[in-house]
LUMVO-92097 format. One record per residue: residue number from 0; residue in three letters; x negated, y, z negated of N, C-alpha, C, O, CB in turn. Coordinates in steps of 0.02 Angstrom, whole numbers. Atoms other than C-alpha are relative to their C-alpha. Glycine has a CB too. Example, Ala and Ser with C-alpha at 12.3 -4.5 7.8 and 13.67 -1.06 7.14 Angstrom:
<nodes>
<i = 0, aa = ALA, npx = -45, npy = -59, npz = 0, capx = -615, capy = -225, capz = -390, cpx = -45, cpy = 60, cpz = 0, opx = -97, opy = 59, opz = -33, cbpx = 50, cbpy = 1, cbpz = -62>
<i = 1, aa = SER, npx = 42, npy = -59, npz = 3, capx = -684, capy = -53, capz = -357, cpx = 39, cpy = 55, cpz = -37, opx = 14, opy = 110, opz = -45, cbpx = -20, cbpy = 23, cbpz = 71>
</nodes>
This chain:
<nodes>
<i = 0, aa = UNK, npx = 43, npy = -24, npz = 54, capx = -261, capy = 3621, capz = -1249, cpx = 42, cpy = -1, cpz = -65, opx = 101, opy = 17, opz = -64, cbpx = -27, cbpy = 73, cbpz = 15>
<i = 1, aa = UNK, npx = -38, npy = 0, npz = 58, capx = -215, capy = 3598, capz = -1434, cpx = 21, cpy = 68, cpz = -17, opx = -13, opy = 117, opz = -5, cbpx = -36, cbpy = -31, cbpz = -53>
<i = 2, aa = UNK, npx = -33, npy = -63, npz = 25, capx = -100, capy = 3730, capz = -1507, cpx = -67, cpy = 34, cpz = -68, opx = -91, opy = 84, opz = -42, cbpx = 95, cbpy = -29, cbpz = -39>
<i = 3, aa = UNK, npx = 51, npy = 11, npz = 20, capx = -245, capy = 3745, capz = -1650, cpx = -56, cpy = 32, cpz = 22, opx = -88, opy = 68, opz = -15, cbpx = -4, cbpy = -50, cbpz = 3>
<i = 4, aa = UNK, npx = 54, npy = -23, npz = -20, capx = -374, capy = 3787, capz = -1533, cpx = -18, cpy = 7, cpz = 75, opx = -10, opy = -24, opz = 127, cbpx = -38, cbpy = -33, cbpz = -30>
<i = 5, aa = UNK, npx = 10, npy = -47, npz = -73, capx = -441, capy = 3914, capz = -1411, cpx = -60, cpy = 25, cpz = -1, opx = -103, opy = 36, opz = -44, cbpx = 48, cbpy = 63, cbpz = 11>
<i = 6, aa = UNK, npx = 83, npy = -30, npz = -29, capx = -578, capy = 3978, capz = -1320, cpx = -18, cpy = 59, cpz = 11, opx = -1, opy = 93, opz = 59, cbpx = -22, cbpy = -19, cbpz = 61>
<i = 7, aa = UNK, npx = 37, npy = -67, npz = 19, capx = -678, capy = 4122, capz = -1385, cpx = -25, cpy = 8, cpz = 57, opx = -55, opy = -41, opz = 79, cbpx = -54, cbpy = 4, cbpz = -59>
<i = 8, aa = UNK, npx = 57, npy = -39, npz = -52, capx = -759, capy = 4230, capz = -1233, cpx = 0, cpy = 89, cpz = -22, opx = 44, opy = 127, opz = -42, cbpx = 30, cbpy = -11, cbpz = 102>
<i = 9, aa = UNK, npx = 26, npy = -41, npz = 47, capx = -866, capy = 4366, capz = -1284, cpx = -33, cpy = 17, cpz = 77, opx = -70, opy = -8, opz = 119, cbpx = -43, cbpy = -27, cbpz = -77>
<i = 10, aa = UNK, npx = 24, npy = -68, npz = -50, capx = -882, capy = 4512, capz = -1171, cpx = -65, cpy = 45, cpz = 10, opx = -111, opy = 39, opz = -30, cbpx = 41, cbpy = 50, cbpz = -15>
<i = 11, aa = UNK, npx = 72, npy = -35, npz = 19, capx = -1022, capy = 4634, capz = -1131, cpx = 50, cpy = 64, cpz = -37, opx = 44, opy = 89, opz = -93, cbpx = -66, cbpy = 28, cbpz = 82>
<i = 12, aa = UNK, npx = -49, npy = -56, npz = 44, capx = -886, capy = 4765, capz = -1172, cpx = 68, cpy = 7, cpz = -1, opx = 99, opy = -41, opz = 22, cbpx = -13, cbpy = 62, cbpz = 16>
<i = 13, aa = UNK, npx = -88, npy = -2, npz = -1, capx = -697, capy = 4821, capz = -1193, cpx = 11, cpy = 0, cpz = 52, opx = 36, opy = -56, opz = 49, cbpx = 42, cbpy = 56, cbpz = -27>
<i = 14, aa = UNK, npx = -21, npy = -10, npz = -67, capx = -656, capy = 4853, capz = -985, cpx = -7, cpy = -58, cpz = 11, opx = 40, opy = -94, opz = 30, cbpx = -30, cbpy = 45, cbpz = 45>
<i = 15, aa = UNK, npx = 1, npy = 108, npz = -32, capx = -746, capy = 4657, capz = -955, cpx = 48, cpy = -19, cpz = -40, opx = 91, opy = -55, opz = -16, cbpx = -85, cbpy = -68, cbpz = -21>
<i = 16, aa = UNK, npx = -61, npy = 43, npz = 59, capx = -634, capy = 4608, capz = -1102, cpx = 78, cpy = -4, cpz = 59, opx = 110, opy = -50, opz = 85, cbpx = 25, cbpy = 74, cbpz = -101>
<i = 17, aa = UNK, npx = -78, npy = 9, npz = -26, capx = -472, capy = 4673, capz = -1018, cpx = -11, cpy = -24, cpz = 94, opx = 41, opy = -38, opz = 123, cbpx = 53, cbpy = 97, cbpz = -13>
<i = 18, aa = UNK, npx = 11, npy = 16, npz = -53, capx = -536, capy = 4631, capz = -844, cpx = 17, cpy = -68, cpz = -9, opx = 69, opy = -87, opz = 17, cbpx = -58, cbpy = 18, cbpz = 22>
<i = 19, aa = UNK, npx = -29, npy = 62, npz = 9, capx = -538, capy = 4449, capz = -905, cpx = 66, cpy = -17, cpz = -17, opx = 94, opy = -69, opz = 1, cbpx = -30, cbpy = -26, cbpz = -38>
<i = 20, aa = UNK, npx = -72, npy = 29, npz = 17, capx = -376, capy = 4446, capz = -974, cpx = 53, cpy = 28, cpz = 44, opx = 113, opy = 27, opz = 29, cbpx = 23, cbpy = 16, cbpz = -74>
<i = 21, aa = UNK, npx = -46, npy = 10, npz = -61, capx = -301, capy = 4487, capz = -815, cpx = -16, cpy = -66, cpz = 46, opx = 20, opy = -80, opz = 94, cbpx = -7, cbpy = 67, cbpz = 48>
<i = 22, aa = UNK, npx = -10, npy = 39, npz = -48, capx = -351, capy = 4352, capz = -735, cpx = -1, cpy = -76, cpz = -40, opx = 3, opy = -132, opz = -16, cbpx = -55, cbpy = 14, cbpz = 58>
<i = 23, aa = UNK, npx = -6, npy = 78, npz = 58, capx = -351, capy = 4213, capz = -881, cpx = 61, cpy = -21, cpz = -19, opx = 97, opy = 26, opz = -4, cbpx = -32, cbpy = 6, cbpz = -76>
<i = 24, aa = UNK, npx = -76, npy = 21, npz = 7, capx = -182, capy = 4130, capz = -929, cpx = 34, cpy = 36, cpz = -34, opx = 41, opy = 0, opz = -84, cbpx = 13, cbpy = -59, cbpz = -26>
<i = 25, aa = UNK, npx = -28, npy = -35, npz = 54, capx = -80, capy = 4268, capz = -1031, cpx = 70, cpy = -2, cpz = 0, opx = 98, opy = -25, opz = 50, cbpx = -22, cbpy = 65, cbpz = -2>
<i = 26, aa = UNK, npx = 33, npy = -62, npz = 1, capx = -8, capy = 4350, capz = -1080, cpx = -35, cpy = 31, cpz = -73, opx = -13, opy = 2, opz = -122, cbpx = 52, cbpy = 46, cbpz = 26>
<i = 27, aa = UNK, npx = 46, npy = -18, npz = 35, capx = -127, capy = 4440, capz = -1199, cpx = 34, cpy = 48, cpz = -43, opx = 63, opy = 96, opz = -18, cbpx = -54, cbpy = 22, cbpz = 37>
<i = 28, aa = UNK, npx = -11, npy = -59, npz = 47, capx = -84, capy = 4534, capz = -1368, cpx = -51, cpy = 22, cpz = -6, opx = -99, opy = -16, opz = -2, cbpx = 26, cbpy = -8, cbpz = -62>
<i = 29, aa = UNK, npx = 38, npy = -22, npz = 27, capx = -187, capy = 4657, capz = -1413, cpx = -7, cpy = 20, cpz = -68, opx = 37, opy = 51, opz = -97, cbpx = -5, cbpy = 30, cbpz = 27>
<i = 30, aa = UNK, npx = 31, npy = -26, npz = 83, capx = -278, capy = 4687, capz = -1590, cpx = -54, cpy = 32, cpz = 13, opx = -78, opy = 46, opz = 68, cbpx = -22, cbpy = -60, cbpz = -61>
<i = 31, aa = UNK, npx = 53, npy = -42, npz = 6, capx = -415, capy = 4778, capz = -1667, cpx = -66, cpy = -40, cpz = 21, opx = -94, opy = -76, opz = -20, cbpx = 0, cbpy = 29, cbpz = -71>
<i = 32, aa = UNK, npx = 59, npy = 27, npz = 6, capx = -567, capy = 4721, capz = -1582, cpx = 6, cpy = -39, cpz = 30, opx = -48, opy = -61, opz = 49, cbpx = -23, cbpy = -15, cbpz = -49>
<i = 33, aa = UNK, npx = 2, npy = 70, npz = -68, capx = -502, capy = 4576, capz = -1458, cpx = 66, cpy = -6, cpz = 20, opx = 103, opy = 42, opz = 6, cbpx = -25, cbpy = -90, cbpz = -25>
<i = 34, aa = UNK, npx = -37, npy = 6, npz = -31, capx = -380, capy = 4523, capz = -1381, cpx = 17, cpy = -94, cpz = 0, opx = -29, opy = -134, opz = 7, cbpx = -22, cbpy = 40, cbpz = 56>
<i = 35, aa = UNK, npx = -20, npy = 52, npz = -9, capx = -265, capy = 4354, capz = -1383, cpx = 60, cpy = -11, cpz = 19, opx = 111, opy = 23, opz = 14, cbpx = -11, cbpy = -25, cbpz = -39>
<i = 36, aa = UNK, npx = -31, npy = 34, npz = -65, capx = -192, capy = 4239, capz = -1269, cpx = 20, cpy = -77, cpz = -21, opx = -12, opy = -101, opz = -68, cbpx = -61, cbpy = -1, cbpz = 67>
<i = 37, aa = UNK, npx = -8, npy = 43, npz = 25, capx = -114, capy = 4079, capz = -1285, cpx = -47, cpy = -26, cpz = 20, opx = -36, opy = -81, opz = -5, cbpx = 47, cbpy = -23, cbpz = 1>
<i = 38, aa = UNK, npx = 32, npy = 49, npz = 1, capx = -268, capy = 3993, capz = -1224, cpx = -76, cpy = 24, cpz = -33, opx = -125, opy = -11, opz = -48, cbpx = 3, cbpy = -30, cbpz = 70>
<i = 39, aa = UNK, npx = 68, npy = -35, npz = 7, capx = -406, capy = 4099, capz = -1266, cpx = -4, cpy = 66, cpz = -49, opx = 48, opy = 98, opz = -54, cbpx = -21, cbpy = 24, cbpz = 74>
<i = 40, aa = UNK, npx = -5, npy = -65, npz = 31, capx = -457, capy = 4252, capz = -1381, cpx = -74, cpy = 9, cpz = 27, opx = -121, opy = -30, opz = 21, cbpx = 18, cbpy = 6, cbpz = -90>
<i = 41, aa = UNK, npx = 30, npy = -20, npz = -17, capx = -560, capy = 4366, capz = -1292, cpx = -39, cpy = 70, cpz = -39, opx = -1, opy = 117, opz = -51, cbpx = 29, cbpy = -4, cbpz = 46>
<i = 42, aa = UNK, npx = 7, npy = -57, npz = 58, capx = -671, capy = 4501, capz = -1408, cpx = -62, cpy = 9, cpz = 61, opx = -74, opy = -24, opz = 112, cbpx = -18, cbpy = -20, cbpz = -107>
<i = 43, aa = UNK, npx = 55, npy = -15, npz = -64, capx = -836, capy = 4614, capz = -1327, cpx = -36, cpy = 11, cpz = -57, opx = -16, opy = 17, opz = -115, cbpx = 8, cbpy = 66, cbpz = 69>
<i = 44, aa = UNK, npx = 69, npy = -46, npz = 17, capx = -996, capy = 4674, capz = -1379, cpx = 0, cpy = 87, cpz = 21, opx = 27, opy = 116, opz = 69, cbpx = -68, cbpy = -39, cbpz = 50>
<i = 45, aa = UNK, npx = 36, npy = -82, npz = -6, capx = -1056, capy = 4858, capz = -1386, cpx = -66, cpy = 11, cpz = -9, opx = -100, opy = 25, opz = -58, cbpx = 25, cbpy = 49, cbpz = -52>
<i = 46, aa = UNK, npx = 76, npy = -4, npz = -6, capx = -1212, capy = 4861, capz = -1313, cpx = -31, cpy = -84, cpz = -45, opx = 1, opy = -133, opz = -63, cbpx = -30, cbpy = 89, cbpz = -47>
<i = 47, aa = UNK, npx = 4, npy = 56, npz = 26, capx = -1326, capy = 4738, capz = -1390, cpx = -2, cpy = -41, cpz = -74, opx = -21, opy = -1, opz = -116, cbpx = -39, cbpy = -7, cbpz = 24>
<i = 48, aa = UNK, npx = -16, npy = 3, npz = 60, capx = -1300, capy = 4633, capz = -1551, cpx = -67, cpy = -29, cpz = -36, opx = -65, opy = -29, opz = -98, cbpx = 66, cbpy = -39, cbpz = -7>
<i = 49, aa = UNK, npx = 49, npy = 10, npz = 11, capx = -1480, capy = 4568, capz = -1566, cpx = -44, cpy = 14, cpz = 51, opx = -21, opy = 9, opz = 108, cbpx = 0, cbpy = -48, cbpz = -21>
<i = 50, aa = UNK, npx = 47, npy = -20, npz = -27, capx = -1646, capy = 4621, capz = -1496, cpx = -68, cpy = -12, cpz = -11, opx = -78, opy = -16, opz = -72, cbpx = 10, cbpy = 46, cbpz = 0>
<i = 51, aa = UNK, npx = 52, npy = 0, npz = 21, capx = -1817, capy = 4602, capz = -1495, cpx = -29, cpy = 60, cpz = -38, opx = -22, opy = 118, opz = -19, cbpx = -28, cbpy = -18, cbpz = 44>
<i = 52, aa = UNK, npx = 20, npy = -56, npz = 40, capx = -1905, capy = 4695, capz = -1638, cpx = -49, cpy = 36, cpz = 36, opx = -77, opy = 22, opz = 89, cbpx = -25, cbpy = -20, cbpz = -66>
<i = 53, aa = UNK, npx = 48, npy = -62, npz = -35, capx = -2009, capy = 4848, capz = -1607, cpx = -92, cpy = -31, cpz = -14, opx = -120, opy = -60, opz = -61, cbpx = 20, cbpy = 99, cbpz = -56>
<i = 54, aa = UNK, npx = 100, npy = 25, npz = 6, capx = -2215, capy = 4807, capz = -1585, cpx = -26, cpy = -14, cpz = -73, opx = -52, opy = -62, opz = -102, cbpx = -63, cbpy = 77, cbpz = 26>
<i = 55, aa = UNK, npx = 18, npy = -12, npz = 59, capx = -2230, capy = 4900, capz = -1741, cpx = 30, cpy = -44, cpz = -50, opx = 25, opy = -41, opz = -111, cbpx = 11, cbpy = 63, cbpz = -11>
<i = 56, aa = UNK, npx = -47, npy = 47, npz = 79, capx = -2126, capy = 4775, capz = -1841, cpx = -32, cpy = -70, cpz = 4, opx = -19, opy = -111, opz = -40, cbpx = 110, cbpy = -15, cbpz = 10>
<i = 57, aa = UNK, npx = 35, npy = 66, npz = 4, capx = -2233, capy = 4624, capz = -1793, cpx = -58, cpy = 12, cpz = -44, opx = -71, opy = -19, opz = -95, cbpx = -22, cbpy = -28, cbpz = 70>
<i = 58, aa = UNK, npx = 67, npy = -13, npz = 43, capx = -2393, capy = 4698, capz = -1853, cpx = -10, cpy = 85, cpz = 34, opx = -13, opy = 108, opz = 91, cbpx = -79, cbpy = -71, cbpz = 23>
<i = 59, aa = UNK, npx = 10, npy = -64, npz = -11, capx = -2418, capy = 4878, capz = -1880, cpx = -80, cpy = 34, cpz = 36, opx = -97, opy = 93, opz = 40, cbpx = 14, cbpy = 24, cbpz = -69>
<i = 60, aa = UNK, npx = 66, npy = -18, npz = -45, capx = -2586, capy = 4893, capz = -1786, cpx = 39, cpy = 11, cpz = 77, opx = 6, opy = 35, opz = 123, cbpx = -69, cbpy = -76, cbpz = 2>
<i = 61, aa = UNK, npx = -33, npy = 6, npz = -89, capx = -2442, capy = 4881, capz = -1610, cpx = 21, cpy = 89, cpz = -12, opx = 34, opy = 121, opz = 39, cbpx = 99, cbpy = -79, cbpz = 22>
<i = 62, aa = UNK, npx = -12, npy = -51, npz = -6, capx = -2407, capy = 5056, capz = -1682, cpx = -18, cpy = 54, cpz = 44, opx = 26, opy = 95, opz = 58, cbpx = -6, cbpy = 8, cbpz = -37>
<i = 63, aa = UNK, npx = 33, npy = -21, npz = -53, capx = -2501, capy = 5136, capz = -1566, cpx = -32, cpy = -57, cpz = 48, opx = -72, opy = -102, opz = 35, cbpx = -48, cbpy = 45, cbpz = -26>
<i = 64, aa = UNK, npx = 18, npy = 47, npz = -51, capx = -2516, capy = 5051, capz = -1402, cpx = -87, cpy = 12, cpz = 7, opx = -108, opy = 70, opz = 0, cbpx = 47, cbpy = 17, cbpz = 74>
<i = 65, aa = UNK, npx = 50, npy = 25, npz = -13, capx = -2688, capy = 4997, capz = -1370, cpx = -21, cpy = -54, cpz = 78, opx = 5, opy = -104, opz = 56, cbpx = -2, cbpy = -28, cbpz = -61>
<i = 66, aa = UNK, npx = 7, npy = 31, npz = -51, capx = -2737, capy = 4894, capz = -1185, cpx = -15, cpy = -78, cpz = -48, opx = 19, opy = -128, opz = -39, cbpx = -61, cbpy = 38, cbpz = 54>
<i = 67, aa = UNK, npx = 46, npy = 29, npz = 28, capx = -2850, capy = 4790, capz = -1306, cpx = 43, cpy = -51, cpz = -29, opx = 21, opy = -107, opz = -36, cbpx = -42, cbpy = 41, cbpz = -43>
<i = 68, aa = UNK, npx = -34, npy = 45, npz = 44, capx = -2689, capy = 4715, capz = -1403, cpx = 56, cpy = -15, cpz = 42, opx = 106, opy = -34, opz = 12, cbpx = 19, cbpy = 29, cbpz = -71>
<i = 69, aa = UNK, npx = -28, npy = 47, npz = -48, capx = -2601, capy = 4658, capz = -1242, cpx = -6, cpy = -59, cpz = 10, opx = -65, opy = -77, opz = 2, cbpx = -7, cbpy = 12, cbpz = 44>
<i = 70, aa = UNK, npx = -85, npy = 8, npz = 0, capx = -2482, capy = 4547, capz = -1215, cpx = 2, cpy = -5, cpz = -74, opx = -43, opy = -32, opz = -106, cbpx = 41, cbpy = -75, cbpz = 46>
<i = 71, aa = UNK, npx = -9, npy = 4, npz = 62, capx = -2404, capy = 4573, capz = -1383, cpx = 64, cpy = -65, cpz = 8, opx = 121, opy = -58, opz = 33, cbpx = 18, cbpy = 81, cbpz = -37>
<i = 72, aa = UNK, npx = -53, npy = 46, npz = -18, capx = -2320, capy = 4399, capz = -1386, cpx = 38, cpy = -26, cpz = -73, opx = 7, opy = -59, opz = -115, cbpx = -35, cbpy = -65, cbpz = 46>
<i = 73, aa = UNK, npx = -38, npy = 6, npz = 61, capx = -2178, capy = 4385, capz = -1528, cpx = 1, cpy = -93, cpz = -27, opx = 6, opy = -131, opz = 22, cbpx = 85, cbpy = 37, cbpz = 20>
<i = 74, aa = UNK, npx = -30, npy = 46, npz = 22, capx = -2150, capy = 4224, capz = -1619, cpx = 73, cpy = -13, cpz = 13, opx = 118, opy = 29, opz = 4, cbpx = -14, cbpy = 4, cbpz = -54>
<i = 75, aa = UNK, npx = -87, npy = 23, npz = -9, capx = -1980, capy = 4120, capz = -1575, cpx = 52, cpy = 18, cpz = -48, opx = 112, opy = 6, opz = -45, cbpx = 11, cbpy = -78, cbpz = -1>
<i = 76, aa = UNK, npx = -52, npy = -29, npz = 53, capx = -1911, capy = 4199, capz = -1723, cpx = 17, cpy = 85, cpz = -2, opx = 69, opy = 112, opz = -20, cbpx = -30, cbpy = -20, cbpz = -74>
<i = 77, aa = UNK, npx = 7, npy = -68, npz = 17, capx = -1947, capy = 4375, capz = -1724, cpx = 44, cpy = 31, cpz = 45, opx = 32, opy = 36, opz = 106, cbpx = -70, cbpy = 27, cbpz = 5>
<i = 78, aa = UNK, npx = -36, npy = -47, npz = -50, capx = -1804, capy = 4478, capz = -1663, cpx = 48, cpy = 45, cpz = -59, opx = 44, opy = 23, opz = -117, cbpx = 54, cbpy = -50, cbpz = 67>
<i = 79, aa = UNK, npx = -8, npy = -48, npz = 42, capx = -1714, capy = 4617, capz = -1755, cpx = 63, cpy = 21, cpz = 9, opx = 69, opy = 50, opz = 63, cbpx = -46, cbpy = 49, cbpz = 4>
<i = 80, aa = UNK, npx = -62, npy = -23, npz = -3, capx = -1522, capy = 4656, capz = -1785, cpx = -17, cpy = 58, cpz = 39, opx = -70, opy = 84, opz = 55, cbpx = 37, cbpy = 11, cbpz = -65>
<i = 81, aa = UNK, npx = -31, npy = -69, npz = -47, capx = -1445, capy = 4795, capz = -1688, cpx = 19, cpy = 47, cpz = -67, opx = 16, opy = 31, opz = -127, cbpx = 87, cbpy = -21, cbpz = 60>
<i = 82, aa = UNK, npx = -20, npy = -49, npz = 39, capx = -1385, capy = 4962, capz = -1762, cpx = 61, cpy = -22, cpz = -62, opx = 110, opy = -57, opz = -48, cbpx = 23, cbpy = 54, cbpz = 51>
<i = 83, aa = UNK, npx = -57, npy = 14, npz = 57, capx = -1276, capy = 4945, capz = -1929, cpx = 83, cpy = -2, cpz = 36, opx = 132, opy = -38, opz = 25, cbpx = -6, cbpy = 73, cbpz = -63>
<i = 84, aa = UNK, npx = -100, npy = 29, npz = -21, capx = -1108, capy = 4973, capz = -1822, cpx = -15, cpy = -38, cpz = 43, opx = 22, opy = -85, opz = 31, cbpx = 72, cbpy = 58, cbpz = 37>
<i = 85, aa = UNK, npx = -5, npy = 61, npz = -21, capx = -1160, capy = 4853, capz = -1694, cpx = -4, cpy = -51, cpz = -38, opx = 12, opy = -101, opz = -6, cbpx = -34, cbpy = -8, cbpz = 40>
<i = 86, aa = UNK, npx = -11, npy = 63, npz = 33, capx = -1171, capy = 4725, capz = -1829, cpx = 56, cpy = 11, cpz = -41, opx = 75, opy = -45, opz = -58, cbpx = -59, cbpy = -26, cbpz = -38>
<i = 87, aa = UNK, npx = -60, npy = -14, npz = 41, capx = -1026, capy = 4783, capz = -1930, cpx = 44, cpy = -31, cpz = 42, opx = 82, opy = -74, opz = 17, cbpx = 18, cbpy = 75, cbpz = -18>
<i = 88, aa = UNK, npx = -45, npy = 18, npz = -20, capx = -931, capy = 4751, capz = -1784, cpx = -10, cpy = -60, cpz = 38, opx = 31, opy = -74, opz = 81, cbpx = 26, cbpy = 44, cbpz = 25>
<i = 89, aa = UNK, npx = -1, npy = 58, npz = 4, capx = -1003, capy = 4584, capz = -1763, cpx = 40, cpy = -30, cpz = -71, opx = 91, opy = -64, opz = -68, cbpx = -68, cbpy = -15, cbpz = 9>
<i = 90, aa = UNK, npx = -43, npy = 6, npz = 76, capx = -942, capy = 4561, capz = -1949, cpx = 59, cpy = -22, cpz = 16, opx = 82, opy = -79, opz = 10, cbpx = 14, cbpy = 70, cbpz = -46>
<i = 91, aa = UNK, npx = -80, npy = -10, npz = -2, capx = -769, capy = 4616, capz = -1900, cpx = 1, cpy = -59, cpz = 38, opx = 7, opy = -113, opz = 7, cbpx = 38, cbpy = 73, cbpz = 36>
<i = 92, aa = UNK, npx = -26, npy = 64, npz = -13, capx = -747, capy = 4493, capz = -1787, cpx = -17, cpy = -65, cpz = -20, opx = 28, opy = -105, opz = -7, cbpx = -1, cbpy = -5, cbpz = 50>
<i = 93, aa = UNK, npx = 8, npy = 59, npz = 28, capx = -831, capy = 4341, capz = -1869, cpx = 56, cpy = -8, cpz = -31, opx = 90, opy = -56, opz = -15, cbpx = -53, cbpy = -8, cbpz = -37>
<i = 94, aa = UNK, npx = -56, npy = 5, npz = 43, capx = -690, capy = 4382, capz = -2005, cpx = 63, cpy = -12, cpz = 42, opx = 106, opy = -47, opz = 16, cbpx = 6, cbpy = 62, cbpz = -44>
<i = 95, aa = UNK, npx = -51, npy = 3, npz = -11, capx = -562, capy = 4396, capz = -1879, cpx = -2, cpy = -81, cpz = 42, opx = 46, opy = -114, opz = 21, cbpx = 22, cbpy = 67, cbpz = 31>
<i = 96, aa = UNK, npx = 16, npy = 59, npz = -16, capx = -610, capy = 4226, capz = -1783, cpx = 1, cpy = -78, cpz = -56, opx = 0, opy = -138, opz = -40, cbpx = -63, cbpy = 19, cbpz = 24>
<i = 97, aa = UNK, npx = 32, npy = 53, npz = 42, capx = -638, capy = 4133, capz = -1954, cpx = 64, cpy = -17, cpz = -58, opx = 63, opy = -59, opz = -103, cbpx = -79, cbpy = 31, cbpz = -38>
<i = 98, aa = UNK, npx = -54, npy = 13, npz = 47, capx = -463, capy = 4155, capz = -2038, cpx = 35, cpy = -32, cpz = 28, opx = 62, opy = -21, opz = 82, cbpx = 34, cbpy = 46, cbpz = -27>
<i = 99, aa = UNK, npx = -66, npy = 38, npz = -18, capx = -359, capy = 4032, capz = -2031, cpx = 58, cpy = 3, cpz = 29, opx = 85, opy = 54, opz = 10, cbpx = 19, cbpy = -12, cbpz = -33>
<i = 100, aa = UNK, npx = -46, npy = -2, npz = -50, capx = -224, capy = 4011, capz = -1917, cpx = 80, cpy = -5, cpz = -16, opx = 121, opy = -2, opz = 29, cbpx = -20, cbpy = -52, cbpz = 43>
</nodes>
């Protein structure tokens, strides 16, 4: 593998993180937020980082469930960030993934 470049794996959380980097080629420094290895940098999720939006955010008539407005079926687009620190700490790591080497 080129010195240059390594393979991002993206956890469900911190324990899968360090679980993988016992058994992946290390050994593994740790930083804020992931973890790297000479072949790989391993970072996690906290909980989820996108989701499908709430009923009410497609069309506010889903505000109150109704039988009548079943299946409420979303468009291929419609899905709705996660909480402000789950995306913050998508942020963080984009930035830390995206600086130069």
């Amino acid at each position: 593998m080129a010195e240059d470049r390594k393979t991002l794996v993206i956890a469900e959380k911190p324990s899968v993180g360090r679980d993988l980097a016992r058994v992946l080629p290390g050994p593994f420094a740790k930083h804020e937020g992931y973890l790297e290895g000479p072949e790989h940098i391993i970072t996690w999720a906290v909980g989820h980082l996108v989701q499908l939006a709430e009923p009410d955010e497609y069309d506010p008539k889903f505000k109150r469930w109704r039988m009548a407005d079943l299946p409420i079926v979303p468009s291929a687009s419609s899905s709705s960030s996660a909480t402000n620190a789950r995306a913050s700490r998508c942020r963080s790591s984009r930035r830390s993934f995206t600086a130069p080497m």
